[in-house]
N, C-alpha and C positions, 0 to 999 in steps of 0.2 A: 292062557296058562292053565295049567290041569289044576284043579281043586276037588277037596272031599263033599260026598254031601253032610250035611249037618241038621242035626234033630232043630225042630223050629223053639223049641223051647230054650236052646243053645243057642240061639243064632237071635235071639228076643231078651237075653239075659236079665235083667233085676230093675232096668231104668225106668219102668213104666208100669206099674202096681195094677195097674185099671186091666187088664191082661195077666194076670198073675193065676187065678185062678182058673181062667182058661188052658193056659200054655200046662198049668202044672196035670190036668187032663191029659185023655187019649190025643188032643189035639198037640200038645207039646214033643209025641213022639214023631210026627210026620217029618220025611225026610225032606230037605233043602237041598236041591243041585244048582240051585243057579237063582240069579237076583232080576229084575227089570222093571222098570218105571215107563215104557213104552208096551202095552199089551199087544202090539203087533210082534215084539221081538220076544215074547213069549214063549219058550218052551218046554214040554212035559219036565214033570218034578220042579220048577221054578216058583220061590215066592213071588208077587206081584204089589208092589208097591201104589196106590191110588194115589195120588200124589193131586192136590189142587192147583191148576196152573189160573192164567189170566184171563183164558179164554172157555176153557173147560176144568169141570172136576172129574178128576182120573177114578175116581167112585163111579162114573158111569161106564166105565168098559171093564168093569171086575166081571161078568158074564163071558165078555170078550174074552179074555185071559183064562177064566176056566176052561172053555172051549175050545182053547188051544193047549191044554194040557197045567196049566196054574193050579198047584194042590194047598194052597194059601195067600192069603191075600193080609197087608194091611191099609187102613182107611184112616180118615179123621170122622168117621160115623161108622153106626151099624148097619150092613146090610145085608141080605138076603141072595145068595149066589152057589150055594151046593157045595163050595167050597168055605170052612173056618174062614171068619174076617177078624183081624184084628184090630181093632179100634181104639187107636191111641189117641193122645192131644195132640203130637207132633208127626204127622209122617214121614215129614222130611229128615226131622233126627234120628226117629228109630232106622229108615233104612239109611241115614250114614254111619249109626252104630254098629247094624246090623251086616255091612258090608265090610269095616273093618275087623269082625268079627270071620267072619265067612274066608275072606282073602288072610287074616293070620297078619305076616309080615310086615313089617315097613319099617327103613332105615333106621338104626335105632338112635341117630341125631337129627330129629326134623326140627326145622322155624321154619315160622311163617312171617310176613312182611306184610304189613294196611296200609294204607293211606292213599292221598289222590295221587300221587306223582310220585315216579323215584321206584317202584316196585318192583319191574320189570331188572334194573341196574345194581338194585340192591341185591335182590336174589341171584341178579347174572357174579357179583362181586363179591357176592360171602364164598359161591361156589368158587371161585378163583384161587378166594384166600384158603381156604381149605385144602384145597389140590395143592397147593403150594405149599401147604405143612403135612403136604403126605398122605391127605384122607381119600380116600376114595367117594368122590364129588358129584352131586348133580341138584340142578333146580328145574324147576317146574314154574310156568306161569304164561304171559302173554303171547310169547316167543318161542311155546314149545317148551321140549325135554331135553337139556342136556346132560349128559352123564358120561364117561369113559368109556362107553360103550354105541352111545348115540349121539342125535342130534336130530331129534325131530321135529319140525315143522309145526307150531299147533294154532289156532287161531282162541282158544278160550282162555281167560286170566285163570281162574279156579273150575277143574273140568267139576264134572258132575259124580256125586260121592262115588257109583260104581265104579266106576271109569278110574276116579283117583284112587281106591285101594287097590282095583286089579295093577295099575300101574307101579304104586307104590311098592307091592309084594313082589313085582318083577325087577324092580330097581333092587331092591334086598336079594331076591334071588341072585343077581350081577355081581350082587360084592358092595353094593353102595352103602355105604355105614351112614354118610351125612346126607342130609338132603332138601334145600331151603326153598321155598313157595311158597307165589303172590298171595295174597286173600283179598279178592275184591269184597266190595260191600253187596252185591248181590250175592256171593257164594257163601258170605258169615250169613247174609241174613236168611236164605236159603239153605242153610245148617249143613253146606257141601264138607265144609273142613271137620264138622262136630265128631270122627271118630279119627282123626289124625291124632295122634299121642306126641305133644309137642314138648319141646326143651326148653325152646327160650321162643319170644316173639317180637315186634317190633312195629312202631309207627314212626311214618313222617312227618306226612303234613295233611291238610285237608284244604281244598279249592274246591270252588264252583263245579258239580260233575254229578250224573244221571240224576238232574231234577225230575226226569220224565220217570223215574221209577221212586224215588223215594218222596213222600212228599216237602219237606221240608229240609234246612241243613242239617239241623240239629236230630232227624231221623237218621239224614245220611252218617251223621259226625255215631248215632247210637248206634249203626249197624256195625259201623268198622272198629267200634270199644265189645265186641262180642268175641272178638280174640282175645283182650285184656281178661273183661268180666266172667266169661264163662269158658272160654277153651284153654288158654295158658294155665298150667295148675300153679297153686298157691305154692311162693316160695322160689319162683322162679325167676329168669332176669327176664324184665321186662326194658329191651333199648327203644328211647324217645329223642327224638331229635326236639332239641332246644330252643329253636328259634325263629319257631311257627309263631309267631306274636299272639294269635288269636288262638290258638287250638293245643298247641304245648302243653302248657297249664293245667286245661282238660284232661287231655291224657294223662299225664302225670297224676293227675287227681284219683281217678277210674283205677291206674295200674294202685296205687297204695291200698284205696280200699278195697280194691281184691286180693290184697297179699302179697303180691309181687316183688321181686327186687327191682327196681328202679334204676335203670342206668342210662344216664343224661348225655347227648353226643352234640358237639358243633359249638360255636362262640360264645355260649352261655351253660354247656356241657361241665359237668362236673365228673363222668367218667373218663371220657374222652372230651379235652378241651380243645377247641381250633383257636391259637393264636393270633395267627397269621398268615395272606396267602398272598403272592404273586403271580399275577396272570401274563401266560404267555399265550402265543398263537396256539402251539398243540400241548403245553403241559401248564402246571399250575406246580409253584411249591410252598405247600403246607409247611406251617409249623404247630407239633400234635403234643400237648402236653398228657404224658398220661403217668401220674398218678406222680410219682420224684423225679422223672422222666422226660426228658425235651426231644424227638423227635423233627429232624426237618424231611421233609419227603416230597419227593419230585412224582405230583400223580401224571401222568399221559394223558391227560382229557381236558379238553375246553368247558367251562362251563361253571359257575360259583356250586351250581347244583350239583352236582358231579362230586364236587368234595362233602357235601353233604352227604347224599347217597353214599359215597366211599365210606366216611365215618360210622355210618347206621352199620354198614355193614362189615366193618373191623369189630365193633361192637358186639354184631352178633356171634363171629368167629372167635373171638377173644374169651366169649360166656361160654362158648363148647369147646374151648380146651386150648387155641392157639395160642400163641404167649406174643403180649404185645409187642417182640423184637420180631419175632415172625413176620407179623400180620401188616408192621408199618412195610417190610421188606415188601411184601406183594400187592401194599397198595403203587408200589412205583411201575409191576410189571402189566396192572389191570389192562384188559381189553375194554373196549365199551361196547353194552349190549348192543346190537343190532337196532340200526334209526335211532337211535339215541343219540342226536348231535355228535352223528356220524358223518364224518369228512369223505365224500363222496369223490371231489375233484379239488381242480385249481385251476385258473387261468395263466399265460404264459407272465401277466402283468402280477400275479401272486395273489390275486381276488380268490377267495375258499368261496366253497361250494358244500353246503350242511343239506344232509336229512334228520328232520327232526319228529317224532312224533307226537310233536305237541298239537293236541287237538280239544285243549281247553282253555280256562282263561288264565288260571295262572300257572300253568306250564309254559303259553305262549309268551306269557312275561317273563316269566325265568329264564328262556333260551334266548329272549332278547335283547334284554337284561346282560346275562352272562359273555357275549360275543361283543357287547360295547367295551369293555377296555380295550379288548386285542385292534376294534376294527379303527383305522384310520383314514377310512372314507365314509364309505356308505352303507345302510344296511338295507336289502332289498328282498322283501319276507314274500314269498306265496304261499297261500292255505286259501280256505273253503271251511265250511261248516257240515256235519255229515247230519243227512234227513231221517224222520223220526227219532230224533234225538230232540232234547233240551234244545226249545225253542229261544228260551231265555240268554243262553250265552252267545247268540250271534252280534248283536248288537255290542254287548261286552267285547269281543274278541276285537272286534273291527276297531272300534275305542283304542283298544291297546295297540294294535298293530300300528296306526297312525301315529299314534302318541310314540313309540318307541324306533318303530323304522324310518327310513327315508323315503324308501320308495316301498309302497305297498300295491300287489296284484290281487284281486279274489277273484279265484276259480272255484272251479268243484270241486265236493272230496265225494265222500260216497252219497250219492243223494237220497238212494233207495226209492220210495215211493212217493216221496214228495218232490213237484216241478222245480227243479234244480236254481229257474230264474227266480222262484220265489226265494230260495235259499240267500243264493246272494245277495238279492235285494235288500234283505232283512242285515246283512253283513254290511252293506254298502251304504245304508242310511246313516252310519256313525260311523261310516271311513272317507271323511272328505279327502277329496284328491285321488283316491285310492283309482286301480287300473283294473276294472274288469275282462277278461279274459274265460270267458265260461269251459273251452276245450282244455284240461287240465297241461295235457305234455304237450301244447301249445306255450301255454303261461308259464310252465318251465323253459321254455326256450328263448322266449321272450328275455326274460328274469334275465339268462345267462348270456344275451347279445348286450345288457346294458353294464355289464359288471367292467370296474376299471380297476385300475391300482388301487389296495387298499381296502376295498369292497368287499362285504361278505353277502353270501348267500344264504337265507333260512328257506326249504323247504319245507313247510310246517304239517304235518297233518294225520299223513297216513303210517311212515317210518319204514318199518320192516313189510307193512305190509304187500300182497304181489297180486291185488287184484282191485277192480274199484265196481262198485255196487250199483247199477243202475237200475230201476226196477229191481224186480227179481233174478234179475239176470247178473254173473260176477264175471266184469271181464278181465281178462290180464291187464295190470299193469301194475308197474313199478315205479316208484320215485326216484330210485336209485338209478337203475336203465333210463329213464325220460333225464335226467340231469347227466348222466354220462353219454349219453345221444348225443345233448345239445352241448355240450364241452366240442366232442369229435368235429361237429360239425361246422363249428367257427373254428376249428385248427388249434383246440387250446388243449394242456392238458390233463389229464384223468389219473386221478390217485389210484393206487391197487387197492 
């Protein structure tokens, strides 16, 4: 999209003092046409971003980036490059500041959503409920952008600061007023969301998830309180789901002494209270006390989590403006995000067939978990564990799988660069009895020659996604296509 350029001393504004005297210099009048944290994607007039990664410090190619036309640069040091450096504490905040700064716009009702599970559903369900009281609608997160205008494809939970303002300012260009998106805990702690101008924000819950990047939980549990602590402004609602046992509380704790308004959602909820729910095969009905108010509501979705998710997210549409008559109205029409204990097929015997994307440990227990009241047979789970990831939760997972299903398969999920037999193996020492099946849309097919009356199907792992990761190499495939293959092919049949 077309943008102005912008004096660097505008585009560095007042957050970073240590730069104050610099910017207020002849260097503060140099003109800004464009932003990048990649010095290859460099060009003339662009600030450049040094950014420290895992593997390198982006302070090593600020020469690179001059020499392709970079007329500033910032760093986490001083260096020496022919071009102004500026050398902040934070790189990665100043150019998320500095990028929503630069791109201007963005819808003027954003939330944002934490937690390990449920983020993708929540953000896909506030935007629902908001369409549905009239606003002009879109979320952003693991599944892409959807908006009234789009529907695109994306693979990153929180893109990268660039990326989300330029997007951001085009979703406002569209008409989009509201606009709700995920925040992973790499993207809070990588300061991706730090110049999103938020209204209200939200957490769920916190499980076992990238041990391999954070070091412990309690870093993970402090990355994902950096929405609370420092991005949500004082004052505002802050919704908390209830009935985390272990991490509730925490939160709850975090949002108070930052200021926030505090709004409690799910069976221990004092905003939105869950009374009561009965499970069916494809719907559940709620009963939603809210405030003098008794609500019964028939949600469309499988799954105890599902109602959770739903209430996070009447919560947050509730706090930007829809009126709780509204909001319970559209929790009965919701869609469920894509792979989200999404009902794929059925057999001609009435056995469901789920993709789920649960690919950790207490997702994998909530979805299996959630499909025990409906099932009155058997529950028959395939997943895999994906490689370079958290080593820790395979052993976990396989545990749970056994303990909760009947019939358990491990196959691949994405293995990437580690020996896929080692993967499983590591899954398979704490799944006794379990069925190895290492060719994935094999062990799908498997799965669905054993299914009788009564029997559900969990595909657990990948969800939405349309490719699996072998090496370096990403080849097609589908969870969704491999379980509707092997429906056709025993002559059973296929949900739309």
């Amino acid at each position: 999209m077309e943008t102005r350029p912008m004096k660097l001393r505008d585009l560095a504004g007042n957050d970073f003092p240590e730069i104050a005297e610099l910017i207020a210099g002849p260097a503060g009048d140099i003109e800004i046409t464009g932003l990048s944290s990649d010095s290859r994607k460099v060009e003339p007039g662009m600030l450049f971003a040094a950014l420290a990664g895992t593997k390198a410090d982006g302070a090593g190619y600020i020469g690179d980036a001059a020499a392709r036309g970079a007329v500033a640069a910032v760093s986490g040091h001083i260096a020496e490059a022919g071009i102004p450096v500026l050398a902040v504490s934070n790189p990665r905040r100043f150019l998320s500041l500095a990028a929503a700064r630069f791109y201007g716009a963005q819808p003027k009702t954003m939330v944002a959503v934490t937690g390990t599970a449920g983020k993708t559903s929540v953000a896909s369900f506030t935007r629902q409920i908001w369409a549905h009281a009239g606003y002009a609608a879109a979320q952003i997160g693991t599944t892409g952008v959807v908006s009234p205008t789009r529907n695109d494809y994306g693979s990153l939970t929180t893109p990268d600061p660039i990326k989300l303002q330029e997007l951001l300012a085009e979703l406002a260009s569209e008409g989009v007023t509201h606009a709700a998106m995920e925040a992973s805990s790499h993207g809070l702690d990588q300061s991706r969301l730090d110049g999103v101008r938020l209204v209200a924000s939200a957490f769920t819950n916190l499980g076992r998830d990238h041990m391999d990047y954070h070091p412990t939980v309690g870093d993970y549990m402090a990355a994902k309180m950096r929405l609370f602590d420092t991005l949500t402004p004082s004052g505002a609602p802050a919704i908390i789901f209830a009935d985390d046992e272990e991490w509730s509380e925490h939160a709850i704790e975090v949002a108070i002494a930052s200021g926030l308004d505090v709004r409690t959602v799910g069976r221990k909820g004092g905003y939105l209270c869950l009374k009561r729910v009965e499970h069916f095969r494809h719907k559940q009905t709620a009963e939603i006390v809210v405030g003098d108010e008794i609500f019964e509501v028939d949600i469309p979705l499988a799954g105890d989590f599902q109602v959770a998710n739903a209430l996070v997210a009447a919560g947050l549409a509730m706090s930007t403006g829809v009126s709780a008559k509204v909001a319970m109205a559209a929790l009965e029409k919701l869609v469920g995000a894509p792979g989200r204990l999404e009902l794929v097929g059925q057999t001609k015997d009435g056995a469901l067939a789920y993709v789920d994307y649960a690919h950790k440990p207490d997702a994998l227990e909530n979805v299996l978990s959630s499909v025990r009241p409906f099932t009155t047979g058997r529950i028959v789970v395939v997943f895999g564990c994906g490689g370079d990831r958290d080593k820790g939760k395979r052993p976990i997972m396989g545990e749970i799988a056994t303990r909760l299903a009947d019939i358990v398969i491990v196959t691949d999920d994405n293995p990437r660069s580690e020996v896929p037999e080692q993967i499983r193996s590591e899954i398979m020492a704490a799944a006794p009895g379990a069925i190895e099946i290492a060719d994935r849309a094999q062990a799908i097919r498997h799965a669905v020659s054993l299914l009788k009356s009564g029997d559900t199907l969990i595909v657990a792992g990948k969800g939405h996604e349309e490719g699996q990761t072998i090496g370096t190499t990403v080849l097609p495939f589908s969870d969704h296509v491999e379980v509707r293959k092997a429906l056709a092919d025993v002559g059973e049949e296929v949900a739309s």
